[in-house]
C-alpha positions in Angstrom: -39.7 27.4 20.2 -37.3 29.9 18.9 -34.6 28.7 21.5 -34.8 25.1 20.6 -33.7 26.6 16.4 -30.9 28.3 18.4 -29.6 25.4 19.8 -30.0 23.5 16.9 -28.2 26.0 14.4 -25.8 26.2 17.2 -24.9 22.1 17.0 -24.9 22.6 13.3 -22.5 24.7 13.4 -19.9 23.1 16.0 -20.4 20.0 13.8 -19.9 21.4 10.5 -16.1 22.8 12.0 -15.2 19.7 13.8 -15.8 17.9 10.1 -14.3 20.2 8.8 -10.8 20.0 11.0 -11.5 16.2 11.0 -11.4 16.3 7.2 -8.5 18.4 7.3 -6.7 16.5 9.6 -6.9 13.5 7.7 -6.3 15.0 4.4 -3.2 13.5 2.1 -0.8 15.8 2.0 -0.8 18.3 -1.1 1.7 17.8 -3.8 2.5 21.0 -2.7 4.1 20.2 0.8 6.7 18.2 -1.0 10.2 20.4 -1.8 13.0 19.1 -4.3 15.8 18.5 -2.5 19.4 17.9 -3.9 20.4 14.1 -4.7 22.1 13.1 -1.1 24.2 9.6 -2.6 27.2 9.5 -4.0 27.6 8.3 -7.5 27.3 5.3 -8.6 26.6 3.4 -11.8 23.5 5.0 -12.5 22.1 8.5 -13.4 21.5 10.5 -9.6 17.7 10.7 -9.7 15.3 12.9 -8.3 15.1 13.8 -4.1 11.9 15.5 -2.1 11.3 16.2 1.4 8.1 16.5 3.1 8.0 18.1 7.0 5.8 16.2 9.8 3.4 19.3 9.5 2.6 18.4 6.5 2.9 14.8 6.2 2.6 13.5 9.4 5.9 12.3 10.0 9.2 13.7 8.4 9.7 11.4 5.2 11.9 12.0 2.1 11.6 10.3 -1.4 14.2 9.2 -4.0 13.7 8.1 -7.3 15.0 7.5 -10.4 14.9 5.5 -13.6 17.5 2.4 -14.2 17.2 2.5 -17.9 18.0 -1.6 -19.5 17.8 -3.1 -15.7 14.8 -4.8 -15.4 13.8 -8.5 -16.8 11.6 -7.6 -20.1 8.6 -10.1 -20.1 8.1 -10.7 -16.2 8.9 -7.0 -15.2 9.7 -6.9 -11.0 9.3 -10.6 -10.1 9.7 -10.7 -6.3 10.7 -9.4 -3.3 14.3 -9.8 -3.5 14.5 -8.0 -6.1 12.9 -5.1 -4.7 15.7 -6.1 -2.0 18.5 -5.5 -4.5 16.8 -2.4 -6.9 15.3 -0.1 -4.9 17.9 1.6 -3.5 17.2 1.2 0.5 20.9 0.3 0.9 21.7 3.9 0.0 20.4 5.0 3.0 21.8 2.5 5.7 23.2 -1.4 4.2 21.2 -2.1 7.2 18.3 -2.5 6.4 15.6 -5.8 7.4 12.0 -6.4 5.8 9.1 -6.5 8.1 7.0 -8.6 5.9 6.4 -9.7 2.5 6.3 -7.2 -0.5 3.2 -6.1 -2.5 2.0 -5.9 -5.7 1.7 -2.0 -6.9 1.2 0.2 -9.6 2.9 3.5 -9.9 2.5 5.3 -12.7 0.8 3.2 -14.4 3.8 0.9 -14.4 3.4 -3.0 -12.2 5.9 -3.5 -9.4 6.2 -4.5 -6.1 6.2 -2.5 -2.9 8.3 -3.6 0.6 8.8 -2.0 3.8 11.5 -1.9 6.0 13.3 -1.2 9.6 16.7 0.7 8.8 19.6 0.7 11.4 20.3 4.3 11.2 23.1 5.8 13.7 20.9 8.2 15.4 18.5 5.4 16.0 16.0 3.5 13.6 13.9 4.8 10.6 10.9 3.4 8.2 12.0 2.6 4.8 9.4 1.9 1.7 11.4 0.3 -1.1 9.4 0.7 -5.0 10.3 -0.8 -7.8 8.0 -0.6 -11.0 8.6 -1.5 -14.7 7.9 -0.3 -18.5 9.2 -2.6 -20.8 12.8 -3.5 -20.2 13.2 0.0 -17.6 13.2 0.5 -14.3 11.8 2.7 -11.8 13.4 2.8 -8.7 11.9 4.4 -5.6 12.6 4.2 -1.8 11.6 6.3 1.1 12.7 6.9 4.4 10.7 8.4 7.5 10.8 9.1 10.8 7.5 7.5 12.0 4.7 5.2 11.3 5.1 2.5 8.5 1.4 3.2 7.2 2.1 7.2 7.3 5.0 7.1 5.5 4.0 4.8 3.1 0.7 6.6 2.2 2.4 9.6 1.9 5.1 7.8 -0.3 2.1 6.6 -3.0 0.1 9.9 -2.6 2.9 12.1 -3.4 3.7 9.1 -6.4 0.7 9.8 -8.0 0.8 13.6 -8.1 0.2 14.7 -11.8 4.0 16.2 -12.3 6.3 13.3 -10.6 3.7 11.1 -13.0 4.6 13.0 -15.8 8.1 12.9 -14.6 8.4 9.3 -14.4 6.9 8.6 -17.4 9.1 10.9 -19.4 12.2 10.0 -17.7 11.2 6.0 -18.6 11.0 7.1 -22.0 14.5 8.4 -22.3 12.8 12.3 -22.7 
């Protein structure tokens, strides 16, 4: 009798660690992961914005997010129509001007603020990357986001949103759409 409770506090415990590394495992990564990087474009006609980095260790693959606000860009009572806008907003040419949609866009929220959401293969000269293209609205403003990974489409965009919904870049964006 007493060696049958041994073996059976035994499997509690080997089950109770593999949740627990399963849980951990398939965690979102923690706002924390994330490091501000400087802005990597050159200038153009718009404010630099905001850069982070986040290593596969962390994040599963090796992605990086830009964003910033294009105050007076965006259409003031439909917000981001369609997909080809996202096309010509959200800053994926920055990266590489070769850049192709793998499917249709879709609808998202960031911040609060309706957009639309697009992924993309980018023709990169060390080979091809993953590319998430973002653009929300407030009013007649613009947020415009796009992130670029090493790996998996679904990784990199979960990451993407996670890290988008993290309490500061919130407050961030919302600030930064207000003119603060």
């Amino acid at each position: 009798m007493m060696h049958s409770w041994r073996v059976i506090a035994a499997m509690i415990l080997v089950l109770g660690g593999l949740s627990a590394v399963a849980g951990y495992e398939m965690a979102p990564p923690r706002a924390a992961a994330w490091r501000e990087i400087a802005w990597p474009f050159p200038r153009d006609g718009w404010p630099a914005g905001r850069a982070f980095r986040c290593g596969a260790a962390e994040c599963g693959d090796d992605v990086e997010v830009y964003l910033r606000p294009k105050l007076g860009f965006c259409n003031c009572d439909g917000g981001v129509a369609d997909d080809d806008e996202v096309d010509r907003v959200a800053d994926v040419d920055m990266i590489s001007p070769r850049f192709v949609p793998l499917k249709a866009g879709d609808v998202v929220a960031v911040a609060d603020m309706p957009g639309r959401i697009r992924v993309y293969d980018l023709e990169m000269p060390n080979g091809k990357r993953t590319a998430i293209g973002i653009a929300v609205s407030h009013r007649c403003d613009l947020m415009a986001v796009v992130a670029q990974g090493s790996g998996d489409v679904g990784r990199v965009q979960s990451a993407t949103l996670t890290f988008l919904e993290g309490q500061e870049i919130r407050s961030w964006m919302i600030a930064a759409m207000e003119g603060r």
